[in-house]
C-alpha positions as MATLAB code, in Angstrom:
seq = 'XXXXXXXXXXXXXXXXXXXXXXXXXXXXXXXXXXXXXXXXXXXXXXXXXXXXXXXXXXXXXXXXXXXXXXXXXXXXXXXXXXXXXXXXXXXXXXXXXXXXXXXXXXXXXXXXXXXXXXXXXXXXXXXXXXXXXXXXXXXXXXXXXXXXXXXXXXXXXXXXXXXXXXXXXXXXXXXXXXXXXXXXXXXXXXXXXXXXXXXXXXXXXXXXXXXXXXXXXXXXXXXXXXXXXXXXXXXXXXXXXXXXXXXXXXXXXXXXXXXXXXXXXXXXXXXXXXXXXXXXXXXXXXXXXXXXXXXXXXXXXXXXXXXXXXXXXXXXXXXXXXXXXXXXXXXXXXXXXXXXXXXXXXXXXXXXXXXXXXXXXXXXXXXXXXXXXXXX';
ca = [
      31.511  -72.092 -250.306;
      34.012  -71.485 -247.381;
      32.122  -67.779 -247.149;
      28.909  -69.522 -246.940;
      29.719  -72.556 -244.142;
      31.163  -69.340 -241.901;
      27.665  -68.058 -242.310;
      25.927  -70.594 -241.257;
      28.195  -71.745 -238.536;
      27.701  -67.766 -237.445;
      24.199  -67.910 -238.003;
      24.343  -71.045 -235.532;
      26.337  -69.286 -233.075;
      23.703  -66.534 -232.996;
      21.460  -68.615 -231.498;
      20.788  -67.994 -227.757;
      21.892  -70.706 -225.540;
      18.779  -71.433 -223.737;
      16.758  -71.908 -227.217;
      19.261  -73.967 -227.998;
      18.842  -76.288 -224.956;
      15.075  -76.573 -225.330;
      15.220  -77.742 -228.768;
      17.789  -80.545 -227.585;
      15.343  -81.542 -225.017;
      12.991  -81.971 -227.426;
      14.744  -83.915 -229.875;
      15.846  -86.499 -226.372;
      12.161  -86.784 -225.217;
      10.603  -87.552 -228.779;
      13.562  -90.076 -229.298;
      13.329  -91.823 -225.686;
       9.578  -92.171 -226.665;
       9.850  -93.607 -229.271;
      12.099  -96.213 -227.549;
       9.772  -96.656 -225.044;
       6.775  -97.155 -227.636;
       8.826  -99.290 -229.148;
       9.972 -101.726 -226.180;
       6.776 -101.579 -225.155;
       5.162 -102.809 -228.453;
       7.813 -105.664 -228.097;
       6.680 -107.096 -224.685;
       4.414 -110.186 -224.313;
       0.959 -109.885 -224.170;
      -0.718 -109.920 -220.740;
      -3.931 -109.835 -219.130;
      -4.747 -108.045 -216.258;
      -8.356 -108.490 -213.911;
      -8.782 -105.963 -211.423;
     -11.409 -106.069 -208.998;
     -13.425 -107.874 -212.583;
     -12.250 -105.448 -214.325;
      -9.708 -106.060 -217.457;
      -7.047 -104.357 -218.677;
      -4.384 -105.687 -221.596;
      -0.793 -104.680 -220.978;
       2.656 -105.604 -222.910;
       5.702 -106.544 -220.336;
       9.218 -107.816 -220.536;
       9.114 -108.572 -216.672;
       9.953 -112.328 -216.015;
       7.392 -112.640 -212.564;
       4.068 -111.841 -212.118;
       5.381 -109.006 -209.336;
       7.481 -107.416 -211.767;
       4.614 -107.372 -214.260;
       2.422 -105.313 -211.364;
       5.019 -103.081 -210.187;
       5.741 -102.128 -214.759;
       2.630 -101.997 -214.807;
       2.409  -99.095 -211.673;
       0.082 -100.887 -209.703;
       0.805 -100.663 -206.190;
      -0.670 -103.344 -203.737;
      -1.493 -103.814 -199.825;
      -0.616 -106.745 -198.214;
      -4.188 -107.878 -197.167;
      -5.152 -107.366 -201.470;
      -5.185 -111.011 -203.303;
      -3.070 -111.738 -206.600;
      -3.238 -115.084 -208.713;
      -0.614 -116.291 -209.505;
       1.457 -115.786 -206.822;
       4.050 -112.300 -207.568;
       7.458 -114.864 -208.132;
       5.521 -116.719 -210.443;
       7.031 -116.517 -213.750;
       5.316 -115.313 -216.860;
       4.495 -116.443 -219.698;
       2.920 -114.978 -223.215;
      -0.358 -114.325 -222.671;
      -0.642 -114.814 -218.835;
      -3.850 -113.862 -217.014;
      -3.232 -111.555 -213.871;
      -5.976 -111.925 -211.108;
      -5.886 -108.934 -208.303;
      -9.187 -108.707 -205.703;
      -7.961 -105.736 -203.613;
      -9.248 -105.562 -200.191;
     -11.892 -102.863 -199.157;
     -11.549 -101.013 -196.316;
     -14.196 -101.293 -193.367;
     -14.857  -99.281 -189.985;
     -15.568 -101.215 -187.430;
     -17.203 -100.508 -184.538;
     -17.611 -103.109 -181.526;
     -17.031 -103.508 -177.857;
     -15.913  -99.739 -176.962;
     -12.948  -99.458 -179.924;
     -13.531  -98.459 -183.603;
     -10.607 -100.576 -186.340;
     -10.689  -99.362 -189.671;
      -9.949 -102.685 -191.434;
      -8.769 -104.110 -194.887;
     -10.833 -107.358 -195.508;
     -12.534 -109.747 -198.549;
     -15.015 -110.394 -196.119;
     -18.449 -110.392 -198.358;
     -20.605 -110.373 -195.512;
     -21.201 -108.811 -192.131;
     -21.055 -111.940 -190.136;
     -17.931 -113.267 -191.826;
     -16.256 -109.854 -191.173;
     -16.805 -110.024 -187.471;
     -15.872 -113.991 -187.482;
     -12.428 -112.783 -189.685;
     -11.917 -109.785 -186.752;
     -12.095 -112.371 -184.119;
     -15.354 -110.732 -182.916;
     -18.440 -113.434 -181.894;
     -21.731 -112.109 -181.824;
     -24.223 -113.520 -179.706;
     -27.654 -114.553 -180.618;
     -29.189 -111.168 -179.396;
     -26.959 -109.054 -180.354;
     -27.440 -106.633 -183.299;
     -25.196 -105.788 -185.984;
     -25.708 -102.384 -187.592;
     -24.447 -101.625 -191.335;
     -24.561  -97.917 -192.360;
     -26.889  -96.753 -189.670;
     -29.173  -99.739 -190.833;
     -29.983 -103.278 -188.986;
     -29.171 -105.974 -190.683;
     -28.193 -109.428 -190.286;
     -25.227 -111.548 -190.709;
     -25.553 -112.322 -193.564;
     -25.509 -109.016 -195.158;
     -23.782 -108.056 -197.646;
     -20.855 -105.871 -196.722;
     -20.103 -103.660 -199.891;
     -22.795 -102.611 -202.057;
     -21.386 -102.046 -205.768;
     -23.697  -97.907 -205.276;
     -21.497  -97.163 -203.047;
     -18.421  -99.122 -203.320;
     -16.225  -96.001 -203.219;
     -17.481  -95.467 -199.458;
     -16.000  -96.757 -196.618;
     -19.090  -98.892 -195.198;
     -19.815  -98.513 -191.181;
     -20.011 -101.969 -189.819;
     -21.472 -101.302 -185.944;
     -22.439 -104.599 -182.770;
     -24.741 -103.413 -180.669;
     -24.201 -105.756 -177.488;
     -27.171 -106.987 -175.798;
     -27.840 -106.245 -172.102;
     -28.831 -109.324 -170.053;
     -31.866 -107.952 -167.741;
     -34.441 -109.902 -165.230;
     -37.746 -108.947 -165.347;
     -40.304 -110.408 -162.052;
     -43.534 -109.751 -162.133;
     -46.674 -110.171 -159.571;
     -50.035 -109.625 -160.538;
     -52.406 -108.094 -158.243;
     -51.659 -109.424 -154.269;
     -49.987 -112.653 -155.538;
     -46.677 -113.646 -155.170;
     -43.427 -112.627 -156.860;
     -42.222 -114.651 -159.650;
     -38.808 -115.689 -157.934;
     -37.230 -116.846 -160.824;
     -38.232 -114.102 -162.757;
     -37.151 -113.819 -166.769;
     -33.570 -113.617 -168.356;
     -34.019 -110.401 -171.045;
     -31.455 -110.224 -173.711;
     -31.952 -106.304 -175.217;
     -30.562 -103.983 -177.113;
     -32.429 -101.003 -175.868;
     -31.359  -97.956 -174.003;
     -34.171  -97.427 -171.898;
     -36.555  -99.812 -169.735;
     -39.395  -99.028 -171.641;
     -38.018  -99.817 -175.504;
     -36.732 -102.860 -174.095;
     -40.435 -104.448 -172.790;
     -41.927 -102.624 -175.590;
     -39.066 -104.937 -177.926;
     -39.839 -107.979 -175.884;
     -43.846 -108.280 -176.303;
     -44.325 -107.007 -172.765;
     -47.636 -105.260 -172.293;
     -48.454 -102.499 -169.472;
     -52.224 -101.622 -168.696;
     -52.877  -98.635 -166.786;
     -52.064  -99.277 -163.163;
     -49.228 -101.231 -163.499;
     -46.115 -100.171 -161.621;
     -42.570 -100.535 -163.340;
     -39.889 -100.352 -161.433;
     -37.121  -98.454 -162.701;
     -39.332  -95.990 -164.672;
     -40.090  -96.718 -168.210;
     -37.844  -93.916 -168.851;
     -34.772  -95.078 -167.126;
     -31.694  -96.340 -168.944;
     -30.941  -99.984 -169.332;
     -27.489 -101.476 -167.261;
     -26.680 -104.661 -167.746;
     -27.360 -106.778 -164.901;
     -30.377 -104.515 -164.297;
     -33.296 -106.243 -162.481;
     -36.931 -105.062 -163.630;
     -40.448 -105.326 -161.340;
     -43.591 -105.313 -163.140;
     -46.393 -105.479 -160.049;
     -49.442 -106.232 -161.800;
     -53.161 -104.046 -161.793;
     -55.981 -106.153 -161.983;
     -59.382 -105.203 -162.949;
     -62.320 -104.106 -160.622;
     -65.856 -102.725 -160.589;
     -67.192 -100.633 -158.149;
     -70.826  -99.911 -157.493;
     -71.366  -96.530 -156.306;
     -73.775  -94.697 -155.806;
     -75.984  -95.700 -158.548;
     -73.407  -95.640 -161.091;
     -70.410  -98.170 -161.638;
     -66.678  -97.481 -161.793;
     -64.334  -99.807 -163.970;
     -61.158  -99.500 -162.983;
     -57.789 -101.356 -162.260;
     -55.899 -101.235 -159.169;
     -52.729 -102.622 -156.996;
     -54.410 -101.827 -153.949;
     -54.177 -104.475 -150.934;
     -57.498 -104.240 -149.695;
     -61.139 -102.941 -150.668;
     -60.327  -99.840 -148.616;
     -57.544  -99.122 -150.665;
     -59.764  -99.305 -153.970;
     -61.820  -97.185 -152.333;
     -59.123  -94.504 -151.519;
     -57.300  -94.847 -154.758;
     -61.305  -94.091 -157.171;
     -61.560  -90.803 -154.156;
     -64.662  -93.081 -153.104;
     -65.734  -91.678 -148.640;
     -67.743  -93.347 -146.621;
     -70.242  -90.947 -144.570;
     -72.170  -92.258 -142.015;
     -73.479  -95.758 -141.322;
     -72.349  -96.316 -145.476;
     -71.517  -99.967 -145.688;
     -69.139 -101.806 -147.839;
     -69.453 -105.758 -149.405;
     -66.618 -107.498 -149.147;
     -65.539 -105.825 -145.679;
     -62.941 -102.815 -145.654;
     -59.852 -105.053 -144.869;
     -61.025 -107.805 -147.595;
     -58.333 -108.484 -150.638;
     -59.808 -107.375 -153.653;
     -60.374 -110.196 -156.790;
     -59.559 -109.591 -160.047;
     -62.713 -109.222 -162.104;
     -64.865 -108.692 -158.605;
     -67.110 -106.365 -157.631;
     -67.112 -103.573 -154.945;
     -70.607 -102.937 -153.695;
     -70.783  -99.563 -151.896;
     -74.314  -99.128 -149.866;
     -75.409  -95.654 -148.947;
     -76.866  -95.766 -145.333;
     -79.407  -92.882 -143.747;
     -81.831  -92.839 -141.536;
     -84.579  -90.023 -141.115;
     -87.232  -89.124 -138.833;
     -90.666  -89.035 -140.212;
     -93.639  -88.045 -137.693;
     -97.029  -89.112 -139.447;
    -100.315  -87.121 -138.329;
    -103.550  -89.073 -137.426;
    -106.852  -87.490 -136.876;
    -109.390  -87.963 -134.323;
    -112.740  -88.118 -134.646;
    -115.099  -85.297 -132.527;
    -118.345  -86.380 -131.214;
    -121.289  -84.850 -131.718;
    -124.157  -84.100 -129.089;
    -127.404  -82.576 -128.883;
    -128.204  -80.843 -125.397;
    -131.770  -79.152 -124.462;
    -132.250  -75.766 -124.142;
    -135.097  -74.253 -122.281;
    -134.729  -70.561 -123.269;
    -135.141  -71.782 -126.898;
    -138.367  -72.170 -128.759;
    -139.543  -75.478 -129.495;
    -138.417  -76.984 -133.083;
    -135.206  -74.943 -133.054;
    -131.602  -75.310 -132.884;
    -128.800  -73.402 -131.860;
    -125.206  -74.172 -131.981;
    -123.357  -74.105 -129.090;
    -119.759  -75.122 -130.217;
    -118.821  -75.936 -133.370;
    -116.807  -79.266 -133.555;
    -113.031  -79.712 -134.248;
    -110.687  -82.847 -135.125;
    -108.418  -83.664 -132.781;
    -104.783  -84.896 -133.708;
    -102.536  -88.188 -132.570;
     -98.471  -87.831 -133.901;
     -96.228  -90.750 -134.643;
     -92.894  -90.703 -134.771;
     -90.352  -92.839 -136.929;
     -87.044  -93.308 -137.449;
     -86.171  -94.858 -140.815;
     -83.584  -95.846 -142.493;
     -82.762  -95.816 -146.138;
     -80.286  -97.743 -148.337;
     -79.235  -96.197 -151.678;
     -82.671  -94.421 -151.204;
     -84.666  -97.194 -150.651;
     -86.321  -97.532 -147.498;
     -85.704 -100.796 -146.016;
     -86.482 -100.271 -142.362;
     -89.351  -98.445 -140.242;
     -89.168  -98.410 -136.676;
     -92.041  -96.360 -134.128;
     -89.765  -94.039 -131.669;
     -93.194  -92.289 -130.059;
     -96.781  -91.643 -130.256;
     -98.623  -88.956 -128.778;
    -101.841  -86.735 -128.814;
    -101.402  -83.288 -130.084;
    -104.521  -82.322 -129.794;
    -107.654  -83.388 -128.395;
    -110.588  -83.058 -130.571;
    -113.433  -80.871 -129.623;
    -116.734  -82.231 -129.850;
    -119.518  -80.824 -131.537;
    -122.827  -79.210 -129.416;
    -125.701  -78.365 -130.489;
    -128.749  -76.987 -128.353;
    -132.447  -77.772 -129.061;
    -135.465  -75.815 -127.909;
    -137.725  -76.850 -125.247;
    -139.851  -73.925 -124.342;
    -143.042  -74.190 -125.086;
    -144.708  -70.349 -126.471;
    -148.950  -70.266 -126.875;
    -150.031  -68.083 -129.353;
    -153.564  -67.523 -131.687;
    -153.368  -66.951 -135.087;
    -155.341  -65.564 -136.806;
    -157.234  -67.022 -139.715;
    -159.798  -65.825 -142.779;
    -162.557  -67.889 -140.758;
    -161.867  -65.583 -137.314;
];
């Protein structure tokens, strides 16, 4: 027996150290576990609710803070817990926790990255101290929304939601349609916009073609910024023969006129006068004025005459000079209106050319001769 126990204790000796460490290690770990399982499976039931989620734990903490901290959760000062963390426990205590979410928020020139419970937009801005006016916008996620929003969206609760106010600009816009006066008090714009154009476009303010916006449509809105609208108003022109329906800010008829390329040659004439205001909804009559000269041809009559002639025969003509008309010319200036002629007016009159008149010569001479007959 004593050969054998010097065996084994060699045997045992053999052993290299390190193996023999590991396998102590292992026999600590398994035993501490088992303590652990053990004290665990001894603590008093407990209830946790995480963000509505539940989880059942076993504790031996005495306070509701212990529990947590046993329990490994780790919590931020903004996060809620009912009870209160030095509240003791009790067997089968119900732990409440409603962490807070974390929010970027962008307003007035600075971004915060906040923890908040706030549910919905406008009672996040209310919690950051932040007031909103009435035109301002508040953007959630690269989408408008209103206060009332909700804040966190359970699809994408693991995001970190992008919470943006938009200040409005306070503008004036004046207008003045056609040669009327300015509106002095003008209108208060609230807008969101960034240039002049969005912002009438947001506000219900239409443009017609002629209308003259002052800054461009394309310039960007500063707050304070005063806007002119002046006003086209509608016109027809008669030209021409045709008509021309257009809208202008023109001062006077001339200035329609000018603005449509419309000249006036001549003696043209113009109703209402050059320097006359046009009327919205009126009517520009434009009268083409010419005047020609027309010279009209009238014919006189020739006479006729019969004259004797002694050196011819009795009972026979001859003529002598044939007849020819002569001619009177008129002269006239006339004038025309849009091609109609509306006046005539006699400049001259003379006589081309006399008219010939017409001879003829009959015979007179008297010639004896004897015929001849079947009776002798």
């Amino acid at each position: 027996m004593a050969s054998e126990g010097a065996v084994s204790r060699e045997l045992a000796w053999s052993v290299p150290p390190w193996l023999r460490g590991l396998a102590l290690l292992a026999l600590l770990t398994g035993a501490l576990a088992l303590l652990a399982a053990g004290w665990e499976a001894t603590g008093a039931p407990l209830l946790l609710v995480v963000d509505g989620e539940e989880r059942q734990v076993r504790t031996h903490a005495a306070t509701v803070g212990d529990a947590l901290r046993q329990a490994g959760l780790t919590l931020a000062p903004e996060d809620w817990v009912w009870p209160a963390p030095e509240t003791a426990l009790h067997a089968g205590q119900a732990i409440r926790i409603e962490r807070a979410r974390s929010v970027l928020l962008h307003a007035d020139g600075q971004s915060l990255l906040l923890q908040t419970h706030a549910a919905t937009a406008g009672s996040l801005l209310a919690a950051a101290g932040i007031e909103a006016g009435p035109a301002d916008e508040i953007w959630l996620n690269g989408e408008k929304v209103s206060p009332a929003a909700a804040l966190i969206d359970h699809a994408a609760a693991s995001e970190v939601p992008l919470l943006s106010l938009r200040r409005a600009a306070v503008l004036t816009l004046a207008e003045r349609t056609g040669t009327g006066a300015w509106d002095g008090a003008g209108t208060t714009l609230h807008t969101t916009a960034t240039t002049v154009g969005q912002a009438l476009e947001e506000h219900g303010v239409e443009l017609t073609l002629g209308d003259a916006v002052q800054p461009g449509l394309q310039a960007r809105i500063v707050p304070g910024m005063a806007i002119t609208i002046e006003r086209s108003i509608p016109i027809e022109v008669r030209v021409d023969g045709g008509l021309v329906r257009t809208r202008t800010r023109a001062k006077s008829v001339a200035g329609v006129l000018g603005q449509e390329g419309i000249s006036l040659v001549g003696l043209d004439r113009v109703s209402p006068d050059l320097e006359a205001s046009p009327r919205p909804g009126g009517a520009i009559q434009v009268i083409r004025v010419r005047e020609e000269y027309e010279v009209e041809f009238e014919p006189i009559p020739y006479a006729r005459i019969s004259v004797p002639d002694g050196e011819l025969e009795i009972d026979q003509t001859r003529l002598v000079q044939e007849g020819q008309m002569g001619i009177n010319k008129r002269r006239f200036r006339v004038v025309y209106e849009d091609q109609q002629e509306v006046e005539r007016f006699l400049e001259d009159a003379w006589a081309e050319q006399a008219p010939l008149t017409r001879t003829v010569a009959y015979g007179t001479k008297i010639v004896i001769r004897t015929p001849d007959t079947p009776d002798g």
